[in-house]
C-alpha positions as CSV (number, residue, x, y, z in Angstrom):
1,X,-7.4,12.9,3.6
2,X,-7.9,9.4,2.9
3,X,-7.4,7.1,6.3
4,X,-7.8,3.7,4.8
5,X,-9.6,1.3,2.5
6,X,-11.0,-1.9,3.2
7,X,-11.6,-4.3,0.2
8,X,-13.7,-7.4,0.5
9,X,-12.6,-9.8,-1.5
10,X,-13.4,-13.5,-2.6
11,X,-10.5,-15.7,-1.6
12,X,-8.0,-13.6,1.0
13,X,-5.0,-16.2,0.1
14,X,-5.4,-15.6,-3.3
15,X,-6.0,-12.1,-3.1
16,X,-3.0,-12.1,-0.6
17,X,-0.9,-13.3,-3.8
18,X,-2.0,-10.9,-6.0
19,X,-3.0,-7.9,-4.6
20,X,-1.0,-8.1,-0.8
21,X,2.4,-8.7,-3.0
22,X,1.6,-5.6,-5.3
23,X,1.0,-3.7,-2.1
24,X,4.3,-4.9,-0.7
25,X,6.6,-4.9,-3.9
26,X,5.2,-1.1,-3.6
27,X,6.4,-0.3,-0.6
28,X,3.4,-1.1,1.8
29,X,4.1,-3.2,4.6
30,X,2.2,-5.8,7.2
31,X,0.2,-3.9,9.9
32,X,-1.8,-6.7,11.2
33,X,-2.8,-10.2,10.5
34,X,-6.0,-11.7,11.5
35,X,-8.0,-15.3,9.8
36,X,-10.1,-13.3,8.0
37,X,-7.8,-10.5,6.9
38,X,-4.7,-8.9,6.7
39,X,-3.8,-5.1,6.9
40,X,-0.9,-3.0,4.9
41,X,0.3,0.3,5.8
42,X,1.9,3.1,3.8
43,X,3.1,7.0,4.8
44,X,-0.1,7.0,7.3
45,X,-3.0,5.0,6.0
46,X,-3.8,1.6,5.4
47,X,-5.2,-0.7,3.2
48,X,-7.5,-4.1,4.0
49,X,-8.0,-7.2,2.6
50,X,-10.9,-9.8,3.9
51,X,-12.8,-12.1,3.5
52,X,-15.0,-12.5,6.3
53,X,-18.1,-14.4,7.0
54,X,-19.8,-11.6,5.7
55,X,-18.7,-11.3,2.1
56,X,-20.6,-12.7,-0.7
57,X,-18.4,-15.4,-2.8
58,X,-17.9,-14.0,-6.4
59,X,-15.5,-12.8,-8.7
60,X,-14.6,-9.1,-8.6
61,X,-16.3,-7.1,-11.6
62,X,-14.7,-3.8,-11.8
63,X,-17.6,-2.8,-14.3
64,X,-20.7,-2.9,-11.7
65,X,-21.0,0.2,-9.6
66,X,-18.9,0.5,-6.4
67,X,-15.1,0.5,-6.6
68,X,-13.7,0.1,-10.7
69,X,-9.6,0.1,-9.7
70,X,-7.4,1.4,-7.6
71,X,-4.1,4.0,-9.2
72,X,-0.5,4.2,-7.8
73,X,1.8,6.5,-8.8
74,X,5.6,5.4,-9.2
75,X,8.4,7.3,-9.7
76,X,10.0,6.4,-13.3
77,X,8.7,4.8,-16.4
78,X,11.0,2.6,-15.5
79,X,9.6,1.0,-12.2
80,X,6.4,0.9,-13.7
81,X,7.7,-1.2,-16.6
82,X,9.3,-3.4,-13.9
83,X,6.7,-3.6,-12.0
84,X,4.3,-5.7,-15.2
85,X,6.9,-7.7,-15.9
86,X,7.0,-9.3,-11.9
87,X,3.5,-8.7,-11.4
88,X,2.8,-11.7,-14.6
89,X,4.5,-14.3,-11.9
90,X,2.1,-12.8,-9.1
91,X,-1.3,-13.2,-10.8
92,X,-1.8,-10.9,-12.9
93,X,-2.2,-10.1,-16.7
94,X,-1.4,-6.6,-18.8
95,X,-4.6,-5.2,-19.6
96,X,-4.9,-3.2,-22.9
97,X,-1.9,-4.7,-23.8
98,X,-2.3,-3.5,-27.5
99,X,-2.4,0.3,-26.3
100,X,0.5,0.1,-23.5
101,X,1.3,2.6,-22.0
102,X,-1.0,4.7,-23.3
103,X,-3.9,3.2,-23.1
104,X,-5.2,6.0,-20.6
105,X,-4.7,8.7,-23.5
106,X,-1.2,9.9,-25.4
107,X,-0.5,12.4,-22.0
108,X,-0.8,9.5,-19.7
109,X,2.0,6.6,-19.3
110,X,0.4,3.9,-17.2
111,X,-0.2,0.1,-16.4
112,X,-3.3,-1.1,-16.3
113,X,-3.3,-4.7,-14.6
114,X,-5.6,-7.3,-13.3
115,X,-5.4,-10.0,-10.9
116,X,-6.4,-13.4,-11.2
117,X,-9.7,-12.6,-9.7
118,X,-11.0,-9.2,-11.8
119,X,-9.4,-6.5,-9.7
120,X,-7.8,-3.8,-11.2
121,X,-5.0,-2.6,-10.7
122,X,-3.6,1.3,-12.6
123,X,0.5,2.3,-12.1
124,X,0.9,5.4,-13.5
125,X,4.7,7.3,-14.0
126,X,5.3,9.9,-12.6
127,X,8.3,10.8,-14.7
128,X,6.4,10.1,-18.2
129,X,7.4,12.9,-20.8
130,X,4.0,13.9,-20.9
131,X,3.9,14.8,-17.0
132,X,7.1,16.7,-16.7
133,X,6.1,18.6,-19.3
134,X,2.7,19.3,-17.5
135,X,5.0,20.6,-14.8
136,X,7.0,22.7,-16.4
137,X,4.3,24.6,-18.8
C-alpha cells in the first residue's frame, strides 16, 4: 500500500502552480505547509512537494531514470477532458496532442500533460469504452 510520495522539485512556487493545483482540482487537499514544502492528502496518503536546501536546481526530465510521471484515474471521459482544458491556464501543455486520447494505445483513453517545468502528468478515464468493456468481458 502506497503511504506517500515525496517529489523534489526545482522551484516549489512554481511547482505549487502547476502541480499543487492539479492535486487540488483532483480532490487532494492541504495537509501541511512548511518554507520549503507543502504536503497534500487524499483517502489516506499523501503527496510532497519541496524544494529544500538539498535539492539540485534543474529542470525535471522525465526520460532519465528515477520517476518518468505520475497516473490518476478519473471517473468520466468527461472530467478528464475538463481537466486539459483548465490545466492550459495552470502551467501546463497537452502532450501528444496529435494522438489524444489515445495516445497510450486504442484500449486506453488518457491525458498526458506536462507542467511548465518537465513533469508529467497521465489522467486516465475510468469510464472510456474501452475499459467498461474490459469489465464486462
Amino acid at each position: 500500500m502506497l503511504h506517500h510520495l515525496e517529489i523534489w522539485v526545482d522551484d516549489l512556487a512554481a511547482s505549487t502552480v502547476s502541480l499543487g493545483w492539479l492535486l487540488s482540482r483532483l480532490g487532494y487537499q492541504i495537509q501541511s505547509q512548511w518554507a520549503n514544502g507543502i504536503s497534500y492528502e487524499f483517502g489516506g496518503h499523501y503527496i510532497v512537494l519541496e524544494s529544500g536546501p538539498d535539492v539540485l536546481h534543474q529542470r525535471h526530465e522525465r526520460r532519465l531514470p528515477g520517476l518518468n510521471h505520475l497516473a490518476f484515474s478519473l471517473p468520466h471521459v468527461q472530467d478528464v477532458e475538463a481537466v486539459v482544458t483548465e490545466s492550459i491556464q495552470h502551467g501546463f501543455t497537452l502532450m501528444f496532442a496529435d494522438k489524444h486520447p489515445y495516445a497510450g494505445g486504442p484500449d486506453h483513453y488518457a491525458a498526458y500533460l506536462e507542467d511548465n517545468v518537465g513533469f508529467e502528468v497521465e489522467l486516465v478515464a475510468v469510464d472510456s469504452p474501452a475499459a467498461q468493456e474490459k469489465q464486462q468481458g
